[in-house]
TORNUVO-345030 format. One record per residue (C-alpha): residue number from 1; residue in three letters; x, y, z. Coordinates in steps of 0.1 Angstrom, whole numbers, plus 5000, padded with zeros to 4 digits. Example, Ala and Ser with C-alpha at 12.3 -4.5 7.8 and 13.67 -1.06 7.14 Angstrom:
REM residues 2
1  ala  5123  4955  5078
2  ser  5137  4989  5071
//
This chain:
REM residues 441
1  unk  4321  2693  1906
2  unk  4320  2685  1943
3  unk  4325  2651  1954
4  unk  4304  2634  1982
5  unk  4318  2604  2006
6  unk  4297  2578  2016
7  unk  4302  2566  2053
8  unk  4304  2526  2051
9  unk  4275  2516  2071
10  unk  4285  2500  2106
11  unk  4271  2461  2110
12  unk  4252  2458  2137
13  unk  4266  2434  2165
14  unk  4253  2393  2169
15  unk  4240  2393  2201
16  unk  4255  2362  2218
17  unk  4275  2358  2187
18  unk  4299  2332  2205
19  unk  4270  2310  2207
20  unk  4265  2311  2166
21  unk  4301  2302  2167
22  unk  4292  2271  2187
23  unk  4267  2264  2164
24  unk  4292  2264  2134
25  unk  4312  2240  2153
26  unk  4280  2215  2157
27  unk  4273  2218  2125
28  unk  4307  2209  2112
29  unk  4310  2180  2134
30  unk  4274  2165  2127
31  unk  4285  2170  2089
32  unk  4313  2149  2094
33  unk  4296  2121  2112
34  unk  4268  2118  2083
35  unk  4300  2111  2057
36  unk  4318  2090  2083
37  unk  4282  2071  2087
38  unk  4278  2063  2055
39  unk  4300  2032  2055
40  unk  4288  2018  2082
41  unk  4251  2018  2077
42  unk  4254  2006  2043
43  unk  4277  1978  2057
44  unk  4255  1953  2057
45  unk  4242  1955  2023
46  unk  4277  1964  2006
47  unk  4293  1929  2031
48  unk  4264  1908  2010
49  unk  4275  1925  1974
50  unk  4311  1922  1978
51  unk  4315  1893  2001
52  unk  4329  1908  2029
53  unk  4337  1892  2060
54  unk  4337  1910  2092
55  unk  4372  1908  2093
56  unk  4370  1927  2061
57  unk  4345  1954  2072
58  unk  4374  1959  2102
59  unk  4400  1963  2079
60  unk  4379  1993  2064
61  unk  4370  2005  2098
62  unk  4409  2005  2103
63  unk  4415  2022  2074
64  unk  4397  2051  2083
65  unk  4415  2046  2120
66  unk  4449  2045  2111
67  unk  4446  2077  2089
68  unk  4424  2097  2112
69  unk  4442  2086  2144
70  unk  4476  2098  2136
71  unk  4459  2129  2114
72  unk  4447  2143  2149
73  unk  4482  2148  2165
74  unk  4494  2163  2132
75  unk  4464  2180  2125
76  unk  4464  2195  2161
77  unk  4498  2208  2156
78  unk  4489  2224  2127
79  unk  4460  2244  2134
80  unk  4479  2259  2164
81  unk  4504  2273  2139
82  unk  4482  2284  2111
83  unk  4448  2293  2130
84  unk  4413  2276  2133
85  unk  4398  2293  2106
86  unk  4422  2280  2080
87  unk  4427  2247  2093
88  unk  4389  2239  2096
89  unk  4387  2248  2061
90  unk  4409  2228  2049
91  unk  4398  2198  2066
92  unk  4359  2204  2057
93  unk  4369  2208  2019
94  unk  4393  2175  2020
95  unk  4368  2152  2035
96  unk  4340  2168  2011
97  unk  4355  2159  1980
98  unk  4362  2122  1989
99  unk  4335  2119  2005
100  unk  4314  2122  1972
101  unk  4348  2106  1953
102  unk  4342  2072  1977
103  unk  4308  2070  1951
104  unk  4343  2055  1927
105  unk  4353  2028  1948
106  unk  4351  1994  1928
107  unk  4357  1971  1956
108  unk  4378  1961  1986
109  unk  4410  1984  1978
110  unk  4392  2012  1966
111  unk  4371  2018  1998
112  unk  4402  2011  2017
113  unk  4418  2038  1997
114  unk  4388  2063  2003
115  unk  4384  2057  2036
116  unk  4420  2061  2042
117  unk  4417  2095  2030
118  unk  4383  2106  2044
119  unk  4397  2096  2081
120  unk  4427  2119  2070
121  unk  4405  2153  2062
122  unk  4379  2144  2089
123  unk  4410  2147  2117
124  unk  4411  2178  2117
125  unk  4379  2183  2132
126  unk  4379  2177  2172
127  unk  4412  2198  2177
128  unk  4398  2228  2155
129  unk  4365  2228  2173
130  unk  4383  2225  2204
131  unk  4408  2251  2199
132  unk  4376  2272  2187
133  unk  4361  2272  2222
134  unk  4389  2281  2242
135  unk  4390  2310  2217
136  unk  4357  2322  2219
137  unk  4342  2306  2257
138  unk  4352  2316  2293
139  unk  4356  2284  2314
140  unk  4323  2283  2327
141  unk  4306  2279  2295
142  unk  4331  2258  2279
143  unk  4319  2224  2291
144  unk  4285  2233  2275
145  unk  4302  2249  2243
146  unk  4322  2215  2243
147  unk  4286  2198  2245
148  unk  4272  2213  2221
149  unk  4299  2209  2189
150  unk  4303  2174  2205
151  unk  4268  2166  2198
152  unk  4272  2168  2164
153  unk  4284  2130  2166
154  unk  4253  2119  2175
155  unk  4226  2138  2159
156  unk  4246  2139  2129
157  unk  4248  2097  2131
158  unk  4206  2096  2138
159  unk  4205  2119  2106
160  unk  4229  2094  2088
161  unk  4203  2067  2098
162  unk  4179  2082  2084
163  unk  4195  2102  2054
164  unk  4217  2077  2038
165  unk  4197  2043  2039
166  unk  4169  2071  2022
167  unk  4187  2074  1997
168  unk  4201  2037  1992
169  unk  4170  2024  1992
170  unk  4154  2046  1965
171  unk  4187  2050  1946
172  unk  4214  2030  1954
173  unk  4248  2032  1976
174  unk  4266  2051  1952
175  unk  4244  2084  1955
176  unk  4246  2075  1995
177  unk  4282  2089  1993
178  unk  4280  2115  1972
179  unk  4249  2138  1982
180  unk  4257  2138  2019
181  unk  4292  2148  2006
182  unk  4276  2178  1994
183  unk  4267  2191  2031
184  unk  4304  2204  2037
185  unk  4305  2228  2008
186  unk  4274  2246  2022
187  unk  4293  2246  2054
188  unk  4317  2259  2038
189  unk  4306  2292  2025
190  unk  4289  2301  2062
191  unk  4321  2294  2082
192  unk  4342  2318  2057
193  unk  4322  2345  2065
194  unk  4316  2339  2099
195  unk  4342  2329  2119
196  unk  4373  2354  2128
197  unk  4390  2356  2169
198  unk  4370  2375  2190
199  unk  4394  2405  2188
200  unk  4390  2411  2154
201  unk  4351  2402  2149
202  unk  4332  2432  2130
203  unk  4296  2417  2142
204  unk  4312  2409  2179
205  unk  4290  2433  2205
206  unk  4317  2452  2226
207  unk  4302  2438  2260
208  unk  4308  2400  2245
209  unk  4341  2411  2238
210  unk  4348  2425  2272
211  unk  4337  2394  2285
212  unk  4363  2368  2267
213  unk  4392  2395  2268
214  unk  4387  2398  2305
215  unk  4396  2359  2313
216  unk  4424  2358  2287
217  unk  4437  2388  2306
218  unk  4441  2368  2340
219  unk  4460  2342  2325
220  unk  4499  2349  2322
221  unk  4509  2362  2292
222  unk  4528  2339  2262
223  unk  4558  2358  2271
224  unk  4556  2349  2310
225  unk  4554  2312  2300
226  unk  4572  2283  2277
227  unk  4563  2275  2242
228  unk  4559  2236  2248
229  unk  4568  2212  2225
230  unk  4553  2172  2221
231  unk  4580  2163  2241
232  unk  4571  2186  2271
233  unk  4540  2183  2267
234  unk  4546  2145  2269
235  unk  4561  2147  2305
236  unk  4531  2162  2320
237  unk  4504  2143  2339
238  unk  4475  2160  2327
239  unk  4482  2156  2287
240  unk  4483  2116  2298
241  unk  4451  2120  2318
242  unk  4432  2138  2289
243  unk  4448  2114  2258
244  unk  4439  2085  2286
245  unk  4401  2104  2289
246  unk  4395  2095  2255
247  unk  4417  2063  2243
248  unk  4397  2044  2274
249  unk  4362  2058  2259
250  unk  4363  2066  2226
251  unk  4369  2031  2216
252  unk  4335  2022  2230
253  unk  4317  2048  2210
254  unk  4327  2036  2180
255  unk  4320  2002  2184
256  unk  4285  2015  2188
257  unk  4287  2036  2154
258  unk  4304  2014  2138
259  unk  4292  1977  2149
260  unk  4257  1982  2166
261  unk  4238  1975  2135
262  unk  4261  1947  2129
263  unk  4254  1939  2167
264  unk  4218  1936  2161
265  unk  4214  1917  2132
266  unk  4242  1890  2141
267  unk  4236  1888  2175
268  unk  4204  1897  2183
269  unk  4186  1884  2152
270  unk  4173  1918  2147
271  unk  4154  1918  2105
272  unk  4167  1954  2090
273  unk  4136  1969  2090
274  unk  4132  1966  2132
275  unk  4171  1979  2135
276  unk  4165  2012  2119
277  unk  4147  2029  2147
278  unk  4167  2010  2172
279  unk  4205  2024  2158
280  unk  4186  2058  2159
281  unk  4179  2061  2194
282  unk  4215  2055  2210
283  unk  4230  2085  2189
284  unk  4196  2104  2204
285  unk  4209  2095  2239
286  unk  4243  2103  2235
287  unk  4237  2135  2224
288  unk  4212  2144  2254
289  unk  4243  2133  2275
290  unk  4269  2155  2258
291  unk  4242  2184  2269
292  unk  4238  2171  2301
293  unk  4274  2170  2310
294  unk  4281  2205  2297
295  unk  4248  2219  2317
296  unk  4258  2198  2346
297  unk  4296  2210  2354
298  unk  4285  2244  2345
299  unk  4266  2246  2369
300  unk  4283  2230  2396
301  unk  4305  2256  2389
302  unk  4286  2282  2396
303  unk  4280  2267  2428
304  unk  4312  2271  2440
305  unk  4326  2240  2430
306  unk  4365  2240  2415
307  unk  4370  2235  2376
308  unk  4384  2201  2387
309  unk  4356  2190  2408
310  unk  4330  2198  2386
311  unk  4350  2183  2355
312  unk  4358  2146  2379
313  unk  4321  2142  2388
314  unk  4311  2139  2354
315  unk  4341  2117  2346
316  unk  4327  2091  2377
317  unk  4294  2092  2364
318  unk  4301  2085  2330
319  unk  4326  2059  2344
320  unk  4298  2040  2363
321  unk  4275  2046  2335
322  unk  4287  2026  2310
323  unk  4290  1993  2326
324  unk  4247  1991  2319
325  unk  4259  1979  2283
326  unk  4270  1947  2302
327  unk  4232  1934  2312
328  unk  4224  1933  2269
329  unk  4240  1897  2271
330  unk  4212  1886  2295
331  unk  4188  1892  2265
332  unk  4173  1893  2232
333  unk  4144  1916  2239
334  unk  4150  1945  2211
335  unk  4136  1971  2236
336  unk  4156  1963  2264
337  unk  4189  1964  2238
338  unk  4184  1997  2230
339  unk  4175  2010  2262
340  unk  4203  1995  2279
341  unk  4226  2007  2250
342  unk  4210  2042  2253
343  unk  4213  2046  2288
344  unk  4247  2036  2281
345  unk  4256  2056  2256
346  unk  4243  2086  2279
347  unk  4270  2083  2305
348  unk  4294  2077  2278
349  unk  4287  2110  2266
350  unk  4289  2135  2297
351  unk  4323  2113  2304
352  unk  4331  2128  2265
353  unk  4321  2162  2273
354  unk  4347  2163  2298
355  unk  4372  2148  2279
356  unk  4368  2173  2249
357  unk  4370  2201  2270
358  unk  4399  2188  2290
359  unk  4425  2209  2264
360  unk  4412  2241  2265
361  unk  4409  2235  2309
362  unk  4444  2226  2313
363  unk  4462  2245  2287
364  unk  4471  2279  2272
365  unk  4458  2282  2237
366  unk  4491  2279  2215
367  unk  4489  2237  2232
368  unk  4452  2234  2230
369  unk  4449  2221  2193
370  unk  4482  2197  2203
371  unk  4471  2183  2231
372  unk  4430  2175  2214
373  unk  4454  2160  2190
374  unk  4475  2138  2208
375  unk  4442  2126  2227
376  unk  4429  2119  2197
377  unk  4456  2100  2185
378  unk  4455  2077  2215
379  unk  4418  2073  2211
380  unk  4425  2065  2173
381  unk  4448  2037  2183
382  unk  4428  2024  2208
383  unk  4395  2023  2185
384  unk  4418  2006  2158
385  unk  4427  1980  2181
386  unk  4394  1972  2198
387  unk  4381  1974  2158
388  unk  4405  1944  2151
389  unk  4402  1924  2182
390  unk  4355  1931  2175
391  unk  4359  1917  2138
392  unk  4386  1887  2149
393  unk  4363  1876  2184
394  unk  4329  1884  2160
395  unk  4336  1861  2135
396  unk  4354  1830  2159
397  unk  4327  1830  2178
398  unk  4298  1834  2154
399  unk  4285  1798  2158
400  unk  4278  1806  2194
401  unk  4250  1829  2174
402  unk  4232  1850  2203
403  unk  4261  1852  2227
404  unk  4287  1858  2197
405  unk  4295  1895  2209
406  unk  4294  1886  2246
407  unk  4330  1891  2257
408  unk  4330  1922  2232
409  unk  4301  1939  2254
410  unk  4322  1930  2286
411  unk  4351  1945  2279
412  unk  4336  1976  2265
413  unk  4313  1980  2296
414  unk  4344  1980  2317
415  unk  4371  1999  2301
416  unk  4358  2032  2306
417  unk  4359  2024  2343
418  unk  4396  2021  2341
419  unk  4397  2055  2325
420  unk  4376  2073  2349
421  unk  4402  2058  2378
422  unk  4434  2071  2359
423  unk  4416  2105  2348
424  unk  4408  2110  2384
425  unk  4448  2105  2393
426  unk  4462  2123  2365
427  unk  4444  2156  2362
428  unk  4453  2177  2393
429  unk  4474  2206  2399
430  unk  4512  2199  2403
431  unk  4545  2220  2397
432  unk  4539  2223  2364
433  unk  4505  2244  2373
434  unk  4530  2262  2395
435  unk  4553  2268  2366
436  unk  4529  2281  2347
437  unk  4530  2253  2318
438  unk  4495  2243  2325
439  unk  4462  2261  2340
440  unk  4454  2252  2375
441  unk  4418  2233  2373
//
């Protein structure tokens, strides 16, 4: 009886398939900002049923800090050894399952405990994605590739704005945990099938190959430089400009996600109902700004500009940018807040483009992971103590009612002004670019 084979039909490529990758990666991180929302938004409301002070709320906000910040560097490390795929999965599958465990938590301790352990899984996320786009971008679309799983943040915090006081106010808080929890194992099952490296892609079109191989093949090869370790890496310039890129602006950011509602109704005077388009619209305007700065270096690039160039003129216009948050103490007008803080939150953003991107500029892809990591780390400690110092200065000076969070605006207006100055000092090419240890930018 003769036997017939059956060829196994070839898959046809993804056209632009790096880009779907992208998308994976702003998916993941908008997934992790709706979990990491939920806290916040339902602070208010959980503050009044537990009698939490601010002070209180901090220590939660810490919580989630101390786990997440020091998660990143370790985190980092690990997805350089054991790949992006795995790692991201990992972290996606942890933070999933306390995310909808958190619906548990009986009071004080327990949400410590939770968020302890959410900021733990949800580390994982900024060093994967950014190891991810060195893998899969040529320099000149990585500042846009950065952009785009960047601006996850923000449009998954408006859709947390939406989505989880939704369902608080038809359900409860407890279902506010749990069915945005469920996002990640959708995720999940997409990212498994879809992501492998370039090299070994089945749906990769040979052309899109040709084009990532070719810039990996004009950098030295791993044998023609050093495997570097924290240490080394440590004694470089640029790894303290990038973890100084986000420890001087991060902190700001999250005193935005985490305190602007707060901000509003303590401060301001703002009712609830008024504040939920309001919180909306900053997350809107940082995520136009993470787009903006991607677009705008790219194509200063093409212009003829150097990496570093393009890369520091973002950095001094996200700098100058976010000292417009200073002029909210002049007023109460709700409007004027939120544009100021939108406006705000737009420079912020193209300065955070940079920054996430700064890795994968300056360094070969077995430090990439590290170094997002160690940045992260220093922006985790910063945002921890800023967290403390908001909650301590909120509540002293809460009898001074509408000018309570005065100093508080101040400082975070001006530190990421500091942090362009040293960014702009610290990332340049030096003997270590020579020595091949770092790219030149």
């Amino acid at each position: 009886m003769a036997t017939s084979t059956f060829a196994t039909p070839e898959l046809r490529p993804i056209r632009n398939l790096r880009w779907w990758i992208g998308g994976l990666l702003f998916a993941s991180t908008a997934i992790n900002y709706i979990d990491r929302q939920t806290l916040s938004l339902l602070a208010p409301y959980l503050k009044q049923d537990y009698h939490w002070t601010n002070t209180d709320y901090a220590k939660l906000v810490i919580a989630f800090r101390l786990a997440y910040s020091f998660g990143q560097t370790i985190c980092g490390r690990v997805i350089d050894r054991i790949g992006t795929k795995r790692g991201l999965t990992i972290s996606v599958l942890w933070y999933s399952i306390v995310s909808i465990c958190t619906s548990l938590a009986r009071g004080f301790y327990s949400f410590a405990g939770f968020r302890f352990l959410l900021g733990a899984g949800e580390s994982a996320n900024w060093p994967g994605a950014t190891k991810a786009v060195s893998e899969w971008f040529p320099k000149r679309e990585r500042g846009l590739a950065a952009a785009l799983f960047d601006s996850g943040s923000s449009i998954g915090g408006a859709i947390a704005s939406v989505l989880v006081l939704a369902i608080y106010f038809r359900w409860g808080w407890r279902p506010a945990f749990v069915l945005p929890g469920l996002l990640g194992f959708l995720w999940l099952v997409v990212w498994r099938r879809m992501f492998y490296l370039p090299k070994d892609h089945p749906r990769i079109s040979a052309e899109e190959r040709d084009l990532i191989a070719k810039e990996v093949a004009e950098l030295p090869t791993q044998a023609q430089r050093p495997r570097l370790r924290w240490r080394d890496l440590l004694k470089l310039p640029q790894t303290w400009g990038t973890i100084i890129s986000k420890t001087l602006t991060d902190p700001v950011w999250f005193f935005i996600a985490d305190w602007f509602p707060t901000y509003l109704h303590d401060a301001k005077g703002v009712s609830r109902k008024s504040e939920m388009i309001a919180v909306v619209i900053p997350f809107v305007a940082a995520d136009l700004g993470n787009f903006f700065g991607g677009i705008a270096s790219g194509y200063l690039i093409k212009r003829g500009w150097s990496l570093g160039a393009a890369r520091k003129a973002l950095v001094v216009f996200g700098g100058i940018g976010v000292t417009l948050l200073i002029p909210t103490i002049f007023t109460g007008n709700l409007a004027v807040i939120t544009l100021l803080f939108a406006l705000a939150t737009f420079c912020y953003a193209a300065f955070s483009t940079i920054a996430n991107v700064l890795p994968s500029d300056l360094f070969y892809g077995e430090s990439v992971a590290s170094v997002s990591g160690l940045s992260g780390t220093g922006a985790g400690i910063g945002t921890m103590i800023a967290t403390a110092l908001i909650g301590y200065f909120s509540d002293a000076h809460r009898s001074q009612a509408t000018h309570s969070f005065d100093k508080i605006i101040i400082v975070a207006g001006l530190v990421p002004f500091v942090g362009m100055l040293l960014v702009l000092a610290l990332v340049r090419n030096t003997r270590a670019t020579e020595k091949n240890l770092v790219r030149p930018i």
